[in-house]
C-alpha positions as a printed Julia matrix, in Angstrom:
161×3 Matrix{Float64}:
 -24.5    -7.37   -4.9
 -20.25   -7.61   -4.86
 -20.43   -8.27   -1.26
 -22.95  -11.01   -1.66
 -20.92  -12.42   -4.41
 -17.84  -12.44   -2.21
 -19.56  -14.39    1.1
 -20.56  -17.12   -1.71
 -17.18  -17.0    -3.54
 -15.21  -17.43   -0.35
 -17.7   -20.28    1.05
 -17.62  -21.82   -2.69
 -13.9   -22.48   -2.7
 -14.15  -23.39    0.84
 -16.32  -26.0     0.25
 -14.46  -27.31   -2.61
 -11.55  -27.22   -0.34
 -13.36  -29.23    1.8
 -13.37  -26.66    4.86
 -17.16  -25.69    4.66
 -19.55  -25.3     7.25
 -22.58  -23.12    8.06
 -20.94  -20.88   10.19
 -18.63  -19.36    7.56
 -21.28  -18.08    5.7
 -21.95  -15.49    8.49
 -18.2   -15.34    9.47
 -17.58  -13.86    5.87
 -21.17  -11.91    5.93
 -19.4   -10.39    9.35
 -16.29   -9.87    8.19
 -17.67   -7.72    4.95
 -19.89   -5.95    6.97
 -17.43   -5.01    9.47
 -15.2    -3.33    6.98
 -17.75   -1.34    5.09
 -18.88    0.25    8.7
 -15.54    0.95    9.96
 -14.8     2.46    6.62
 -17.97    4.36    6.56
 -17.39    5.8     9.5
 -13.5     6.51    9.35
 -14.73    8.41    5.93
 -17.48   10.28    8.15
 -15.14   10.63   10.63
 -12.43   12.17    8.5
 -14.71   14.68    6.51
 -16.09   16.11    9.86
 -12.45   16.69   11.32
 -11.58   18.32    8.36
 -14.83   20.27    7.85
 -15.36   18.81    4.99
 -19.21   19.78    4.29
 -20.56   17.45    1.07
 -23.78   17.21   -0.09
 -22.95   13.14   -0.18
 -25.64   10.78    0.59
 -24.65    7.77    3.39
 -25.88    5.78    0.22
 -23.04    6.71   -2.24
 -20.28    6.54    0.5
 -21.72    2.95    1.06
 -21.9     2.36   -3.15
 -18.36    3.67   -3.42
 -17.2     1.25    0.02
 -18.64   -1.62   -2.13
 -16.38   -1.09   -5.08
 -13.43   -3.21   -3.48
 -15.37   -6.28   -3.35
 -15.14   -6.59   -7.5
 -11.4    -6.34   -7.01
 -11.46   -8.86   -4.16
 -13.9   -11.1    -5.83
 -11.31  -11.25   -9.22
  -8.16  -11.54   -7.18
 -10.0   -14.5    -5.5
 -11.32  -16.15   -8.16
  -8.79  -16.29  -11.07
  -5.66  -16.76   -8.13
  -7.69  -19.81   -7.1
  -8.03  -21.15  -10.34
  -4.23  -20.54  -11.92
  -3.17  -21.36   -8.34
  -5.11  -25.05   -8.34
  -6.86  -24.35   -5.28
  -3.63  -22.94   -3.29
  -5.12  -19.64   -2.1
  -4.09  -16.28   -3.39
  -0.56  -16.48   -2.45
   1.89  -16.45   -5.37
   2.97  -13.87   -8.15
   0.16  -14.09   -9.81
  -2.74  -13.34   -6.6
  -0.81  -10.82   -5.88
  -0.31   -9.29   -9.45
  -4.07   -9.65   -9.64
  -4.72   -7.83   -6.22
  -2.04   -5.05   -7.28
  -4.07   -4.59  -10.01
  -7.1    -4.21   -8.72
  -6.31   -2.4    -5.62
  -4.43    0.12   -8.06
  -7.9     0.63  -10.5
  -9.98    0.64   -7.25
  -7.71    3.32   -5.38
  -7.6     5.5    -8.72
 -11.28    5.28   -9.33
 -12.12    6.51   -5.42
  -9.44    9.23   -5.7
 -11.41   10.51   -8.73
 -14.69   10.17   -7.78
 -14.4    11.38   -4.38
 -12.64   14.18   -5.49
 -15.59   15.68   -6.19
 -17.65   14.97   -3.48
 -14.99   15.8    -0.91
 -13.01   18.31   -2.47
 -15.56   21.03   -4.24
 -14.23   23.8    -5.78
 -14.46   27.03   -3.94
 -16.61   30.02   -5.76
 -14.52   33.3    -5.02
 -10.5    32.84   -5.07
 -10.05   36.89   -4.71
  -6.37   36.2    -3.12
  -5.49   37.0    -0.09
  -4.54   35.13    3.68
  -8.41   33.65    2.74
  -6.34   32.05   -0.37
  -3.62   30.88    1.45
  -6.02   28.86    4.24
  -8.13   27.53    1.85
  -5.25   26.03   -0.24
  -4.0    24.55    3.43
  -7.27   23.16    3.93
  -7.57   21.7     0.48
  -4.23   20.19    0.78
  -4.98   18.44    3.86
  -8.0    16.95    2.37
  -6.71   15.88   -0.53
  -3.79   14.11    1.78
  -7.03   12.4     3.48
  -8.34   11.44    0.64
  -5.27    9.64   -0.82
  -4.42    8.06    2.76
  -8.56    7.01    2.26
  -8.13    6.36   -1.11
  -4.76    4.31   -1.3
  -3.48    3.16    2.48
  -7.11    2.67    3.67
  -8.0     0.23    1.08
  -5.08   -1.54    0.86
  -5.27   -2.82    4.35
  -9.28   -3.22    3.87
  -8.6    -5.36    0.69
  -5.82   -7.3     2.05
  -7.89   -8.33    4.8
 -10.63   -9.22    2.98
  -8.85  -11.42    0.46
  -6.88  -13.83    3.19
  -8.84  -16.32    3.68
């Protein structure tokens, strides 16, 4: 629903800009598309390199991918409005997309945390102990590069129009 919200947003205020045409309707549609695949797979990507066995449907990864686009669709819509149709340049798109990106990335790092990161049944000490805190370290460094530096870019991206 957010990502069909955001192809009609962004063709919206292009059309009231007076830049519409047909073709930007799938140019945005693309665009989305484009960075909830490369993101899927990047996550898919990063859990298998890290052995990172979850019991995560391709469903929620995708649910959790479309979270940015009600950050996107805000920063776009009240920076076009306080901005009088300038874009979302100026203080206030980008305190808006700070903002958002901010609650997005802290709401991923959470919820993956659990799907990513679960808790391992017998800690009896040990050099066992010692390789699973590695590995847990290194995925929780994945999952805040994911979480923050991923969806930064991927919202940045998505909100230059």
């Amino acid at each position: 629903m957010a990502i069909v919200t955001f192809i009609l947003l962004s063709t919206l205020i292009a059309g009231l800009r007076g830049d519409f045409q047909p073709e930007l309707l799938g140019y945005t549609a693309t665009k989305g598309l484009v960075v909830v695949i490369v993101e899927i797979i990047a996550l898919k990507l990063g859990c298998y390199l890290l052995s990172i066995s979850s019991q995560s449907q391709l469903f929620d990864l995708i649910a959790y991918s479309g979270y940015k686009f009600v950050g996107i669709i805000a920063t776009i819509a009240v920076a076009e409005i306080v901005n009088g149709g300038k874009g979302t340049g100026g203080w206030v798109g980008w305190s808006i997309f700070l903002y958002t990106f901010l609650a997005n990335s802290l709401f991923l790092m959470r919820s993956l945390k659990y799907v990513l990161l679960p808790e391992s049944a017998g800690s009896n000490g040990g050099p066992m102990q010692t390789d699973s805190r590695a590995k847990r370290n290194q995925r929780t460094q994945f999952l805040f590069f994911y979480s923050y530096i991923v969806q930064f870019f991927f919202m940045w991206v998505l909100t230059r129009a």
